[in-house]
mmCIF file of the N, C-alpha and C atoms, coordinates in Angstrom:
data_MODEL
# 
_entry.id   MODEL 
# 
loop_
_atom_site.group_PDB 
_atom_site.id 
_atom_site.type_symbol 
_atom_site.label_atom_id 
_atom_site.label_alt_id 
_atom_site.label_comp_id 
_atom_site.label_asym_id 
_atom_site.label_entity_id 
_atom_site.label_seq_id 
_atom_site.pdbx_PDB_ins_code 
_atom_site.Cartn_x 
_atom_site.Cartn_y 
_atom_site.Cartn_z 
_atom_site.occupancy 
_atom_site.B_iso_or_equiv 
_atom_site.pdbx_formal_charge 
_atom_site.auth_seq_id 
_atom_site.auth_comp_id 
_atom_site.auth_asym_id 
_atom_site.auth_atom_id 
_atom_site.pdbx_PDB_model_num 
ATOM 1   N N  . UNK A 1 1  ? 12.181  36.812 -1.159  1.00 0.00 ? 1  UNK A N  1 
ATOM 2   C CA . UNK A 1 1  ? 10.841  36.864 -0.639  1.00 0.00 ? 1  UNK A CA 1 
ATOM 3   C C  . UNK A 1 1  ? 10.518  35.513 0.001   1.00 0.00 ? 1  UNK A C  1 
ATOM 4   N N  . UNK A 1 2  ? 9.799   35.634 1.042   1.00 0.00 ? 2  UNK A N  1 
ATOM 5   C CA . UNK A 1 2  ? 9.293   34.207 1.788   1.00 0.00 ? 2  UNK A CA 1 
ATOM 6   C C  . UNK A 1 2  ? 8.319   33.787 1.451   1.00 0.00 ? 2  UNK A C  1 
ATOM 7   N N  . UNK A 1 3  ? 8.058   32.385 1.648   1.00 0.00 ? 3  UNK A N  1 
ATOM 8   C CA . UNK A 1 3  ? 6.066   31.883 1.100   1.00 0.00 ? 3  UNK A CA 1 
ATOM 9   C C  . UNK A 1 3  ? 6.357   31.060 2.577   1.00 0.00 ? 3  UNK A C  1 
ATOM 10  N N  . UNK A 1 4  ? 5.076   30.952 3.000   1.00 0.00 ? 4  UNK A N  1 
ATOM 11  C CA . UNK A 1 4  ? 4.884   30.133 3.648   1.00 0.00 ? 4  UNK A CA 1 
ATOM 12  C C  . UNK A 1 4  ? 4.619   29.187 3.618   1.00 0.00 ? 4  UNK A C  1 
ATOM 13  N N  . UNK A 1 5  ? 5.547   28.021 3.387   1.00 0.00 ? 5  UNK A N  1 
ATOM 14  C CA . UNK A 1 5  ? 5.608   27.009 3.052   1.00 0.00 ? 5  UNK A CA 1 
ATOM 15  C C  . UNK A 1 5  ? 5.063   25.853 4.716   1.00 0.00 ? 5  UNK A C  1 
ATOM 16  N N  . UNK A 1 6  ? 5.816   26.873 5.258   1.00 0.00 ? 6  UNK A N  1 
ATOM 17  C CA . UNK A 1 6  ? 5.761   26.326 7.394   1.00 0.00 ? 6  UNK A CA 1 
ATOM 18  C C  . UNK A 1 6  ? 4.497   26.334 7.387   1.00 0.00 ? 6  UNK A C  1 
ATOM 19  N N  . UNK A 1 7  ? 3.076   27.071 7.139   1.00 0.00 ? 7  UNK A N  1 
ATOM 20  C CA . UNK A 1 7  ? 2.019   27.318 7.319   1.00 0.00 ? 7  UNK A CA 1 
ATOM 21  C C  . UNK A 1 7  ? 1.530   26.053 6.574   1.00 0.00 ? 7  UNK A C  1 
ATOM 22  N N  . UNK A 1 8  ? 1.853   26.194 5.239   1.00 0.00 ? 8  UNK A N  1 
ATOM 23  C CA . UNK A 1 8  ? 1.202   24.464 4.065   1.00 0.00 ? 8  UNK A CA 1 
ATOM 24  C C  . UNK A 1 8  ? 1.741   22.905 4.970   1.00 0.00 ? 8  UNK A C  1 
ATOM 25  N N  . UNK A 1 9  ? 2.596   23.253 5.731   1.00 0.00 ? 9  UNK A N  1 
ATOM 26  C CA . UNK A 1 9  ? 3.102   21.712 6.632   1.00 0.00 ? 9  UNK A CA 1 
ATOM 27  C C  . UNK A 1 9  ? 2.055   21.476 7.680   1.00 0.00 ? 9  UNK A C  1 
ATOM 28  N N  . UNK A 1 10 ? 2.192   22.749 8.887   1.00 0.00 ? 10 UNK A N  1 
ATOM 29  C CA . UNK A 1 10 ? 1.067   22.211 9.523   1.00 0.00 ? 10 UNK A CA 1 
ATOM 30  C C  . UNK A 1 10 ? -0.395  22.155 8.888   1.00 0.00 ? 10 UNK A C  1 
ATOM 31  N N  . UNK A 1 11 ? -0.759  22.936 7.881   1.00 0.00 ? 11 UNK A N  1 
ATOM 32  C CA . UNK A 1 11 ? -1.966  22.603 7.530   1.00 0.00 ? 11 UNK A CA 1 
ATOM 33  C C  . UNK A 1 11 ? -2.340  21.387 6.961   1.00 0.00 ? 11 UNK A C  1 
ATOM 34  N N  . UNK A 1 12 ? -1.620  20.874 6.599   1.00 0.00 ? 12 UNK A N  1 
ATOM 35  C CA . UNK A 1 12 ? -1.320  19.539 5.641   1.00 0.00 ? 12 UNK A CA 1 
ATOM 36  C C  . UNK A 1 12 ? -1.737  18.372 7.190   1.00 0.00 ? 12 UNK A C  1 
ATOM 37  N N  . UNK A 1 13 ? -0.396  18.534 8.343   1.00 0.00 ? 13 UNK A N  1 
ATOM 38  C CA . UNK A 1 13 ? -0.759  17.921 9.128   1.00 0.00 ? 13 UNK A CA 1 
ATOM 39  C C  . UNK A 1 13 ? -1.761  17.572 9.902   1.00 0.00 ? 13 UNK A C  1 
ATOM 40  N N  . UNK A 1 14 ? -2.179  18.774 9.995   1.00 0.00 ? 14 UNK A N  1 
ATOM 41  C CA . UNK A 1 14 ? -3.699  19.104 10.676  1.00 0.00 ? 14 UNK A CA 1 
ATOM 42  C C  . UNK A 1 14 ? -5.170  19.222 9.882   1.00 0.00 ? 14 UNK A C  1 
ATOM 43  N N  . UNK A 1 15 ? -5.556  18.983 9.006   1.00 0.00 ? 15 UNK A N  1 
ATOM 44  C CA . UNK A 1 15 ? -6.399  18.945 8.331   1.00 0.00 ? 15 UNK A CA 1 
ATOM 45  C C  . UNK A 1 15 ? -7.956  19.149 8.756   1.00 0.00 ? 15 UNK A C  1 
ATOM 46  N N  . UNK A 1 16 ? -7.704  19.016 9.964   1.00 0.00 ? 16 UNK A N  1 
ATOM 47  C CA . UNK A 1 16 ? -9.411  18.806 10.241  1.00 0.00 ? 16 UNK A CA 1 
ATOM 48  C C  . UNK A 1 16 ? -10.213 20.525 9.966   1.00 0.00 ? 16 UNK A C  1 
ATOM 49  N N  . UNK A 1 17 ? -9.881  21.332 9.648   1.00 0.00 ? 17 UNK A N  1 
ATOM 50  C CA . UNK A 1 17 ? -10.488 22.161 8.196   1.00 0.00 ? 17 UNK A CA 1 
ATOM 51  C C  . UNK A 1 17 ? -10.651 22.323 7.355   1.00 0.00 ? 17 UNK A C  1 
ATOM 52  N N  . UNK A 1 18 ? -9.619  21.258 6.704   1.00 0.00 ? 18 UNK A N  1 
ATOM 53  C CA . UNK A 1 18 ? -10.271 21.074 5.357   1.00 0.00 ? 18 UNK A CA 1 
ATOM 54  C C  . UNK A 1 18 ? -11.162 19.635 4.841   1.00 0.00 ? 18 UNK A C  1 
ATOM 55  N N  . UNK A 1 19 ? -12.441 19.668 5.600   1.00 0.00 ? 19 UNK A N  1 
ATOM 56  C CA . UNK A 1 19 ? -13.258 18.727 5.281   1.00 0.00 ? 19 UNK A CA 1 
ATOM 57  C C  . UNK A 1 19 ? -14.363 19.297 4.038   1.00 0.00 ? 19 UNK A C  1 
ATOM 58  N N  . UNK A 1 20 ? -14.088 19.589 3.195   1.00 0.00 ? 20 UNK A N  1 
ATOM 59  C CA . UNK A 1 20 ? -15.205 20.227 2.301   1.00 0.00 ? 20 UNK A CA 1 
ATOM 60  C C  . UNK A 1 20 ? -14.131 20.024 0.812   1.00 0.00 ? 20 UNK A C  1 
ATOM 61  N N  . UNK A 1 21 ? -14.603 19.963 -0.519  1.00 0.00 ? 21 UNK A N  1 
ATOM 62  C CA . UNK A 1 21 ? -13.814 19.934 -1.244  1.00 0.00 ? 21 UNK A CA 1 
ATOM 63  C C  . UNK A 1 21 ? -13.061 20.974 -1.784  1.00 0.00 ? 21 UNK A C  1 
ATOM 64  N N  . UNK A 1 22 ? -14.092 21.949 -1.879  1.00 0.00 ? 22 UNK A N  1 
ATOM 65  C CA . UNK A 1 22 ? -13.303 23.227 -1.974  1.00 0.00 ? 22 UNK A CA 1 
ATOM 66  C C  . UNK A 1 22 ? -12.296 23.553 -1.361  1.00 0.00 ? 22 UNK A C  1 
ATOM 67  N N  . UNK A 1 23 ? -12.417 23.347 0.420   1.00 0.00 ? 23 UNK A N  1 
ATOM 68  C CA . UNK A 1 23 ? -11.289 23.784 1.180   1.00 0.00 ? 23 UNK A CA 1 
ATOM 69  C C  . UNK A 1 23 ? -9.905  22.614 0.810   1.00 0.00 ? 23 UNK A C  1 
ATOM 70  N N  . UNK A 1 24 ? -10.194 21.600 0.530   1.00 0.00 ? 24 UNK A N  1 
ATOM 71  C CA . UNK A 1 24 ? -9.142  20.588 0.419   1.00 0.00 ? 24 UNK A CA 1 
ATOM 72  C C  . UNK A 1 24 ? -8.250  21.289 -1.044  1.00 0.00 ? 24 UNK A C  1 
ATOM 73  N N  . UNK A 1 25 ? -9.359  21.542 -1.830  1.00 0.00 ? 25 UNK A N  1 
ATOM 74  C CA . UNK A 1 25 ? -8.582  21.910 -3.105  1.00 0.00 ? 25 UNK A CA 1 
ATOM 75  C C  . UNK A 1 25 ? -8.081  23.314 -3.215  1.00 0.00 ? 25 UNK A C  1 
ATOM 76  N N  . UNK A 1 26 ? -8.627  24.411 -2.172  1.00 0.00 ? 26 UNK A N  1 
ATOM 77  C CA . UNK A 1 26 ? -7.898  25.239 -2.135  1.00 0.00 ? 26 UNK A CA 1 
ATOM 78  C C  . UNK A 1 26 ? -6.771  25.288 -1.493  1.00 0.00 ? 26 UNK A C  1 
ATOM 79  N N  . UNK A 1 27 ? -6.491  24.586 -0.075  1.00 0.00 ? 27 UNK A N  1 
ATOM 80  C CA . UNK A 1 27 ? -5.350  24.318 0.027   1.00 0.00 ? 27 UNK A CA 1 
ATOM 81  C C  . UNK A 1 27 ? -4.205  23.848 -0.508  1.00 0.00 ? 27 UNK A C  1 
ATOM 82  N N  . UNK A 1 28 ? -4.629  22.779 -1.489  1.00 0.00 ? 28 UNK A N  1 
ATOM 83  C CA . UNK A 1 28 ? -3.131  22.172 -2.131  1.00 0.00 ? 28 UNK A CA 1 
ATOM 84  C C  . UNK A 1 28 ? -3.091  22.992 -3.284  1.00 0.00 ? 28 UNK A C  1 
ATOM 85  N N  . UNK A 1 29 ? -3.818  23.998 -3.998  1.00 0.00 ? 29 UNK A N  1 
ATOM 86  C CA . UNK A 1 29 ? -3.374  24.534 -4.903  1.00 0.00 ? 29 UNK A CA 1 
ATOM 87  C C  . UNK A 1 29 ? -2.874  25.754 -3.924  1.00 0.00 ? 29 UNK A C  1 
ATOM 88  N N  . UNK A 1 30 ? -3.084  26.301 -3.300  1.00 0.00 ? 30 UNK A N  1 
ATOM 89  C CA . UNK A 1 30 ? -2.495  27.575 -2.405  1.00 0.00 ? 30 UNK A CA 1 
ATOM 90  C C  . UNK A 1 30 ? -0.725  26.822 -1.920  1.00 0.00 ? 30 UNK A C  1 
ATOM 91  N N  . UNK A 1 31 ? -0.874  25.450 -1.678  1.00 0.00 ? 31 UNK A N  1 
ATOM 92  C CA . UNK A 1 31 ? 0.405   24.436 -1.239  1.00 0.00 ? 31 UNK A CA 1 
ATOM 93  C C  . UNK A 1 31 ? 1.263   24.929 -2.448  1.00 0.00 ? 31 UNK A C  1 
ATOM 94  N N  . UNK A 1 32 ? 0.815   24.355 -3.470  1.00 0.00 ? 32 UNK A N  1 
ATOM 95  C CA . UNK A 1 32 ? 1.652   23.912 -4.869  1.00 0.00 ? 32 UNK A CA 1 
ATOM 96  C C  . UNK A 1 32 ? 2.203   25.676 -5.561  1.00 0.00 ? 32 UNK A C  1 
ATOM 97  N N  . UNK A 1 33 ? 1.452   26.466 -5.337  1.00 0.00 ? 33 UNK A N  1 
ATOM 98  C CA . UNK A 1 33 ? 1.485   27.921 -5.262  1.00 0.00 ? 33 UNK A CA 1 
ATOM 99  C C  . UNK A 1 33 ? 2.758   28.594 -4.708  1.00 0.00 ? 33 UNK A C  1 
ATOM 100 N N  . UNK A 1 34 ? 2.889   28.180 -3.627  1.00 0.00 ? 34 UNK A N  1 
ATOM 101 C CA . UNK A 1 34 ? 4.127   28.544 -2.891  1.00 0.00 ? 34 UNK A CA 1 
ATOM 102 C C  . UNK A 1 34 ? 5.389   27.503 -2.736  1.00 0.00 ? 34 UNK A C  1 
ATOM 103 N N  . UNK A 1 35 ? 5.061   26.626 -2.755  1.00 0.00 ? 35 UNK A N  1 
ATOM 104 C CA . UNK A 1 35 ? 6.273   25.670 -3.232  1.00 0.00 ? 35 UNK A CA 1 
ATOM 105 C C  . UNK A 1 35 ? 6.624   26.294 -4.634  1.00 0.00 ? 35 UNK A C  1 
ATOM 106 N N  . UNK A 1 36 ? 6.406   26.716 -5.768  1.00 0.00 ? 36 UNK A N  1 
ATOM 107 C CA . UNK A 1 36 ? 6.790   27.061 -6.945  1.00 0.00 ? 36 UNK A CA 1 
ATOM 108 C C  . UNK A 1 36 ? 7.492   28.288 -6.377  1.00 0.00 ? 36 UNK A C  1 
ATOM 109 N N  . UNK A 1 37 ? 6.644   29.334 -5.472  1.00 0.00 ? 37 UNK A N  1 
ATOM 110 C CA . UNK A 1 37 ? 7.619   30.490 -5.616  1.00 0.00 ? 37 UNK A CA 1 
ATOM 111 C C  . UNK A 1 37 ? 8.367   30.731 -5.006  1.00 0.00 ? 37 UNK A C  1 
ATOM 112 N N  . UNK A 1 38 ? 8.699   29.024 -3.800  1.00 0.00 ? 38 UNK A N  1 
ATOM 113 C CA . UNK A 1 38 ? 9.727   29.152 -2.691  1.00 0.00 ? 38 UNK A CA 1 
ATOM 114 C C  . UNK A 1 38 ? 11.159  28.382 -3.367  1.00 0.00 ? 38 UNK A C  1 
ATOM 115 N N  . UNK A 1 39 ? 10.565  27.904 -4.755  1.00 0.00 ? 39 UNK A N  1 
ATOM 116 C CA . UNK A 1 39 ? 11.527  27.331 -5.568  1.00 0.00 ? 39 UNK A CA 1 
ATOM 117 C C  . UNK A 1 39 ? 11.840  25.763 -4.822  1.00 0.00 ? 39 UNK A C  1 
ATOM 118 N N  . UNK A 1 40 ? 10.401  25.429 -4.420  1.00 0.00 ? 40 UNK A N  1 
ATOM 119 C CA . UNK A 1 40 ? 11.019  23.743 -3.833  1.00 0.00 ? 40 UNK A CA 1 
ATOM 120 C C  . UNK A 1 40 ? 10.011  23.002 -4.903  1.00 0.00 ? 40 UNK A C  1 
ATOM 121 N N  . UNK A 1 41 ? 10.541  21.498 -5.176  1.00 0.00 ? 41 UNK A N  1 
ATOM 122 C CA . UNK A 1 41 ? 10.012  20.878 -5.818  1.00 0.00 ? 41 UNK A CA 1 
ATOM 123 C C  . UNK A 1 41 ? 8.884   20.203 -5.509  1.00 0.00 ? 41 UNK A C  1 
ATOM 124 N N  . UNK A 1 42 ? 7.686   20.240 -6.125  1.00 0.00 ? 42 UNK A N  1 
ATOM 125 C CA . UNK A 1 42 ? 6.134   19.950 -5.965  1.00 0.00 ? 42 UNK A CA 1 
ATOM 126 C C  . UNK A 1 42 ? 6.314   18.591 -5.588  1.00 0.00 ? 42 UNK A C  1 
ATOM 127 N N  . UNK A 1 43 ? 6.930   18.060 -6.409  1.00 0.00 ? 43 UNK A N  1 
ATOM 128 C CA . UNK A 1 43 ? 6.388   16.142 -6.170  1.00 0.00 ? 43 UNK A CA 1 
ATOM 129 C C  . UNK A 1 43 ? 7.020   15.738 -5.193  1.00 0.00 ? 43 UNK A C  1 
ATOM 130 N N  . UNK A 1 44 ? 8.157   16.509 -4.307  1.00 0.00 ? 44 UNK A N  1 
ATOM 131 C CA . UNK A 1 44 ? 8.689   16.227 -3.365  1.00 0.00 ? 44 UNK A CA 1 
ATOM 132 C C  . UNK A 1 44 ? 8.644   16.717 -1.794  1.00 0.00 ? 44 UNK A C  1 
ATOM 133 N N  . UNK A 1 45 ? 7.350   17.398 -1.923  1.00 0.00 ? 45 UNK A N  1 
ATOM 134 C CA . UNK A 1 45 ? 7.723   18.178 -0.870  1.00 0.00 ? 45 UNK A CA 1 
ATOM 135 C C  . UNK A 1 45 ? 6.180   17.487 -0.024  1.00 0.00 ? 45 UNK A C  1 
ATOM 136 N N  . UNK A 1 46 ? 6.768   17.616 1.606   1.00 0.00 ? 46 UNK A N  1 
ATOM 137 C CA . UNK A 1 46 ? 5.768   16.720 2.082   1.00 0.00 ? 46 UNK A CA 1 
ATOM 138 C C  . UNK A 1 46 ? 4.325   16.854 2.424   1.00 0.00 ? 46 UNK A C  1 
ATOM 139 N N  . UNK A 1 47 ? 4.124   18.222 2.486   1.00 0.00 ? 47 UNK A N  1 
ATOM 140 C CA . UNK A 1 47 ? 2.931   18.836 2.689   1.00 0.00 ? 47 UNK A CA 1 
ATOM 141 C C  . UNK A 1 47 ? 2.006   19.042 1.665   1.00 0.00 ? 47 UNK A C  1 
ATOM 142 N N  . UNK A 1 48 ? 2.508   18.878 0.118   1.00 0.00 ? 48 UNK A N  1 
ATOM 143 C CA . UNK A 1 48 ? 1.935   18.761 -0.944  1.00 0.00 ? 48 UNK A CA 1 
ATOM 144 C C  . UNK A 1 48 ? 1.221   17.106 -0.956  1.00 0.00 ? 48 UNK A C  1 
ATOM 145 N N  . UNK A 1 49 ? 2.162   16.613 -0.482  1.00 0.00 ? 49 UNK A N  1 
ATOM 146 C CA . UNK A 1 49 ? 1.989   15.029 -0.603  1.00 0.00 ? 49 UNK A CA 1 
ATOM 147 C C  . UNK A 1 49 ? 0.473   14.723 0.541   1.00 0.00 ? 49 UNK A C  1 
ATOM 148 N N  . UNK A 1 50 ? 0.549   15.507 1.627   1.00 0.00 ? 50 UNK A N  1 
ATOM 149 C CA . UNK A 1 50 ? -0.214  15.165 2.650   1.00 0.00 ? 50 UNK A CA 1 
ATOM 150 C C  . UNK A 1 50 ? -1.746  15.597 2.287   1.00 0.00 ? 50 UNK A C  1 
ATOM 151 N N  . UNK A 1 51 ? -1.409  16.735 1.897   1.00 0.00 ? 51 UNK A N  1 
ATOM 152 C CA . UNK A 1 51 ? -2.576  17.615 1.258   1.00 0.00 ? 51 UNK A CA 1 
ATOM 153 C C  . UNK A 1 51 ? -3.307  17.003 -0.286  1.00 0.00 ? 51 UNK A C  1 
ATOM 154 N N  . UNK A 1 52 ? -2.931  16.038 -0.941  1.00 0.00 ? 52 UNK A N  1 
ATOM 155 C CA . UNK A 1 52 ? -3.066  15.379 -1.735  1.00 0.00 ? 52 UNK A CA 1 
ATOM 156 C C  . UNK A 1 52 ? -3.634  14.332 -0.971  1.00 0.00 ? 52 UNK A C  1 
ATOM 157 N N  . UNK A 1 53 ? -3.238  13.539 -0.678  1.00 0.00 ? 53 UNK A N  1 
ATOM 158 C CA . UNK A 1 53 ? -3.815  12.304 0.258   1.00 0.00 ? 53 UNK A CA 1 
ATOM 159 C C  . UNK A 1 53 ? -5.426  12.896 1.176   1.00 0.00 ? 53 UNK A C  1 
ATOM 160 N N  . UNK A 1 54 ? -5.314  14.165 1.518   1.00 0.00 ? 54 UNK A N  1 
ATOM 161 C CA . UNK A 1 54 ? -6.485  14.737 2.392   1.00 0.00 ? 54 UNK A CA 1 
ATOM 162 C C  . UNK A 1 54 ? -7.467  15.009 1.336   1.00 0.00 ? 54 UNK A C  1 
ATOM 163 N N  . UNK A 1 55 ? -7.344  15.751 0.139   1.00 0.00 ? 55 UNK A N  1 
ATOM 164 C CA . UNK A 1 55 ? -8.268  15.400 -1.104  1.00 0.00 ? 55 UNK A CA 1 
ATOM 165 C C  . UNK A 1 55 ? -8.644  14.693 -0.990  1.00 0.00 ? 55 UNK A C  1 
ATOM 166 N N  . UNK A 1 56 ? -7.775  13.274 -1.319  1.00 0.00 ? 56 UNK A N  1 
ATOM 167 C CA . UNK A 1 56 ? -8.570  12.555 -1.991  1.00 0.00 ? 56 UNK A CA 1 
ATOM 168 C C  . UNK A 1 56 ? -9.497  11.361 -1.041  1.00 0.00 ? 56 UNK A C  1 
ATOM 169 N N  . UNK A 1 57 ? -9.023  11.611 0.591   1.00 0.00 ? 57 UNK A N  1 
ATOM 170 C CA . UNK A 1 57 ? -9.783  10.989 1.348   1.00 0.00 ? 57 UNK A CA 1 
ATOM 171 C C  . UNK A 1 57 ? -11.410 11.854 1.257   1.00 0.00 ? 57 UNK A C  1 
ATOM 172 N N  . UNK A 1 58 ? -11.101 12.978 1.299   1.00 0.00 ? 58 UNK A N  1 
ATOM 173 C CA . UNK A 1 58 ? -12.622 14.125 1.273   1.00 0.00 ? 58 UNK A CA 1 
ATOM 174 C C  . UNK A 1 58 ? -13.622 13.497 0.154   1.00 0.00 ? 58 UNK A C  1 
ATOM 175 N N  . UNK A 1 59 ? -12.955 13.502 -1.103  1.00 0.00 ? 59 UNK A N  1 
ATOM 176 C CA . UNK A 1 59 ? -13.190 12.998 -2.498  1.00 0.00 ? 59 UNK A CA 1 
ATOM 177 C C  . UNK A 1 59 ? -14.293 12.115 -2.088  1.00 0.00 ? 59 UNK A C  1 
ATOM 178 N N  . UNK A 1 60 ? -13.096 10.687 -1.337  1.00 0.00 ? 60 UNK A N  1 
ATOM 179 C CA . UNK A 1 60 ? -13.827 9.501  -1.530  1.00 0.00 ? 60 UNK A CA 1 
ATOM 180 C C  . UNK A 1 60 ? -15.355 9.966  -0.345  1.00 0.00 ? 60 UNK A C  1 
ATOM 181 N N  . UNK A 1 61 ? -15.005 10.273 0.470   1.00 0.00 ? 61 UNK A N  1 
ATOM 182 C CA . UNK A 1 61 ? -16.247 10.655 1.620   1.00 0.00 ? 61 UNK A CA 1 
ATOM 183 C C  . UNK A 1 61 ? -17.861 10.925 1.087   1.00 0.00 ? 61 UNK A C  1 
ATOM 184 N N  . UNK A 1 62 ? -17.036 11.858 0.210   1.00 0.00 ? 62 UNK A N  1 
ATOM 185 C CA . UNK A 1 62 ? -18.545 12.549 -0.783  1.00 0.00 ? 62 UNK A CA 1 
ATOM 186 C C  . UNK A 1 62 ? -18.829 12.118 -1.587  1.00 0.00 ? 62 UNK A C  1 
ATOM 187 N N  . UNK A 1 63 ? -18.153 11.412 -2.398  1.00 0.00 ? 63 UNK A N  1 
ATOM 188 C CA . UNK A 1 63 ? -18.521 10.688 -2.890  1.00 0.00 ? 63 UNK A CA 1 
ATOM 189 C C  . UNK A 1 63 ? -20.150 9.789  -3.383  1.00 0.00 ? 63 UNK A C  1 
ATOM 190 N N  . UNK A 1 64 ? -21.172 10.264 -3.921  1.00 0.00 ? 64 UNK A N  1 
ATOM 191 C CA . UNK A 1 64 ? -22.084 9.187  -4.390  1.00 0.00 ? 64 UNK A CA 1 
ATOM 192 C C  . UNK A 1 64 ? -21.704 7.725  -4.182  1.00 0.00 ? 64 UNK A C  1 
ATOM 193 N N  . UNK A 1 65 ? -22.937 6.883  -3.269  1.00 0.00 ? 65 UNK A N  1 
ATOM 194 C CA . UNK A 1 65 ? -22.521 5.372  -3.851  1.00 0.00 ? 65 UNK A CA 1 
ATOM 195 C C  . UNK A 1 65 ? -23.129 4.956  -4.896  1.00 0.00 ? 65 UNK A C  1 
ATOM 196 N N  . UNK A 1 66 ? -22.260 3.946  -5.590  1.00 0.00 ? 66 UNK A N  1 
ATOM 197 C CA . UNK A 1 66 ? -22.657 3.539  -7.267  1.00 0.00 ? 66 UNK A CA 1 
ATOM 198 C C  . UNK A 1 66 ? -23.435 2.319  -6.609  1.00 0.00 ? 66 UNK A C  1 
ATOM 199 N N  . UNK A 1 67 ? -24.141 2.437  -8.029  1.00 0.00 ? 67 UNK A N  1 
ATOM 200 C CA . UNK A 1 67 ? -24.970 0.702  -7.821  1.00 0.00 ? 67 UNK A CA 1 
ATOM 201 C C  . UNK A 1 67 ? -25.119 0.482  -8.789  1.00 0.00 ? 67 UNK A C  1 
ATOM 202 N N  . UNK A 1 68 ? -24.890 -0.665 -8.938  1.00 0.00 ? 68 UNK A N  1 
ATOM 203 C CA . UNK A 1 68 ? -24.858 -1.643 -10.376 1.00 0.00 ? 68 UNK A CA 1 
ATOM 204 C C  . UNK A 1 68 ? -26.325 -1.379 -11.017 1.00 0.00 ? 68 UNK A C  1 
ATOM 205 N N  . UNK A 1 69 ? -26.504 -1.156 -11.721 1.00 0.00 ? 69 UNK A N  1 
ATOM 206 C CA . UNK A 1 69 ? -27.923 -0.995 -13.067 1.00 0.00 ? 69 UNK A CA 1 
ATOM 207 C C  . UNK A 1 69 ? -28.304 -2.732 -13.327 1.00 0.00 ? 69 UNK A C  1 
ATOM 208 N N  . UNK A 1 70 ? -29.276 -3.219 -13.607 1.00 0.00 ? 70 UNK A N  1 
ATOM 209 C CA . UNK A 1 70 ? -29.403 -4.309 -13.643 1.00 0.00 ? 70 UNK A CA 1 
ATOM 210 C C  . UNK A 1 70 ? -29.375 -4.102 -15.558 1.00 0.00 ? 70 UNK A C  1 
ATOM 211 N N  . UNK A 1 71 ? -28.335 -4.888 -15.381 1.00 0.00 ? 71 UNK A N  1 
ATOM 212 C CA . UNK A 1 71 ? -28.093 -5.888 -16.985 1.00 0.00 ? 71 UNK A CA 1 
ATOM 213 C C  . UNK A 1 71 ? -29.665 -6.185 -17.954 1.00 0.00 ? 71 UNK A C  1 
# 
């Protein structure tokens, strides 16, 4: 059986849809999903890696800014 693993590369590459967190996190778990059932290894594979990095840029975006509480 095939996964589309070709589809998780360019999406990985191309990202500019997944600006929302949901979409970021549904992608790399939909990534990590098919790398398992294409039998390739998660921590190695590059579109997992890219799609990880696109998280966690989204992450930081939305992110709240902190401010120090006064002592």
């Amino acid at each position: 059986m095939l996964y589309d693993t070709h589809y998780r590369h360019n999406e990985a590459l191309s990202p500019e849809a997944l600006t929302t967190l949901p979409a970021a996190l549904h992608a790399l778990n939909a990534g990590v999903d098919d790398c398992r059932r294409a039998g390739k290894a998660i921590d190695r594979d590059a579109a997992i890696l890219l799609l990880i990095r696109n998280l966690a840029a989204v992450a930081e975006r939305n992110a709240p800014s902190c401010r120090r509480l006064p002592s």
